[in-house]
N, C-alpha and C positions, 0 to 999 in steps of 0.2 A: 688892713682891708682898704680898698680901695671908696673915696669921698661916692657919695650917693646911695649906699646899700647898708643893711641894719642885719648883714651876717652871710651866709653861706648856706644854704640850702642844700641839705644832704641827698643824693641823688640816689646814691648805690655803696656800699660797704662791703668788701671785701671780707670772706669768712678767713681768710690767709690772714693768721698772724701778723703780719707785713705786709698784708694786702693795702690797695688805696682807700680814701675817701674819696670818691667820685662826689665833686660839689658844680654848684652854681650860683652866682653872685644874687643877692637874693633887694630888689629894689627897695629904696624905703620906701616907698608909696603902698608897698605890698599892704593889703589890708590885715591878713595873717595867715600863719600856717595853715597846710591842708592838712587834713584829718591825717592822721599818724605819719605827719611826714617830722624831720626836724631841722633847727635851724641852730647853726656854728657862730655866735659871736666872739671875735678877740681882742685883745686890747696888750699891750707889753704890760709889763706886771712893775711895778714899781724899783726892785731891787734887780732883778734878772727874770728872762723868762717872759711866759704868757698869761694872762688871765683870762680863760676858758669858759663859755660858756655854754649850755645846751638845753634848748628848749622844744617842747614837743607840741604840736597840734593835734587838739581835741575838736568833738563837735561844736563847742562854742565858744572855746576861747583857746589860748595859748598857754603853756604850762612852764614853770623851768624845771627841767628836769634833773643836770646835775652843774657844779662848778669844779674847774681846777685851776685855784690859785697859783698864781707863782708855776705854769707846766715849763717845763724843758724845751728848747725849740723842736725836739721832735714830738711834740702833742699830737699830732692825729693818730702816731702809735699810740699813744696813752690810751686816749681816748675811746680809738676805735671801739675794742670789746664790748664797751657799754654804749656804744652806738648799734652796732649789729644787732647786741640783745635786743635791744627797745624796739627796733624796726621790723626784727623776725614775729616780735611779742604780737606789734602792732598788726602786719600780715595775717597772724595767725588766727587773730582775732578779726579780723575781718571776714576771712574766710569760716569762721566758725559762726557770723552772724548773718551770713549771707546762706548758711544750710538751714539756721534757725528758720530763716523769712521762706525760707524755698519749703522746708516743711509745713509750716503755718499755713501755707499756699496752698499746696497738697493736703493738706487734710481739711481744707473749706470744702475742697472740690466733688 
């Protein structure tokens, strides 16, 4: 990773097997993640490989989500799957709290 940033902010994730991780270099100054978004840190791994990390943003703080020690240089394959999951999760739930609010609305009225 390039000096100044504290990871990778995931943009977009590919439902393709082989699809990309659409990222963005993500500042350190950043105060934290946005609410279901996540963020890619790596590091080489001691022996070979990468040391992987994934962290999620919640409403008030940052979460780590998952690690892989020691990844293969193709880690964003690895990875991916349980990136997509977590961010389909996060959408899905967004979208299911934004009918809660929209009903709660509707039945004041």
């Amino acid at each position: 990773m390039p000096s100044g940033v504290r990871g990778a902010l995931v943009q977009r994730v590919s439902a393709l097997p082989d699809g990309p991780l659409d990222v963005t270099w993500l500042a350190v100054e950043t105060p934290r993640l946005p609410l279901g978004r996540s963020r890619l840190p790596w590091e080489p791994a001691s022996l070979a490989g990468w040391n992987v990390t994934a962290h999620l943003g919640l409403a008030t703080t940052e979460v780590h989500l998952a690690s892989w020690p020691a990844a293969p240089d193709d880690w964003p394959r690895l990875i991916r799957p349980t990136i997509h999951e977590v961010l389909g999760l996060c959408a899905a739930l967004t979208i299911a709290t934004a009918a809660l609010d929209l009903s709660n609305r509707l039945a004041q009225v």
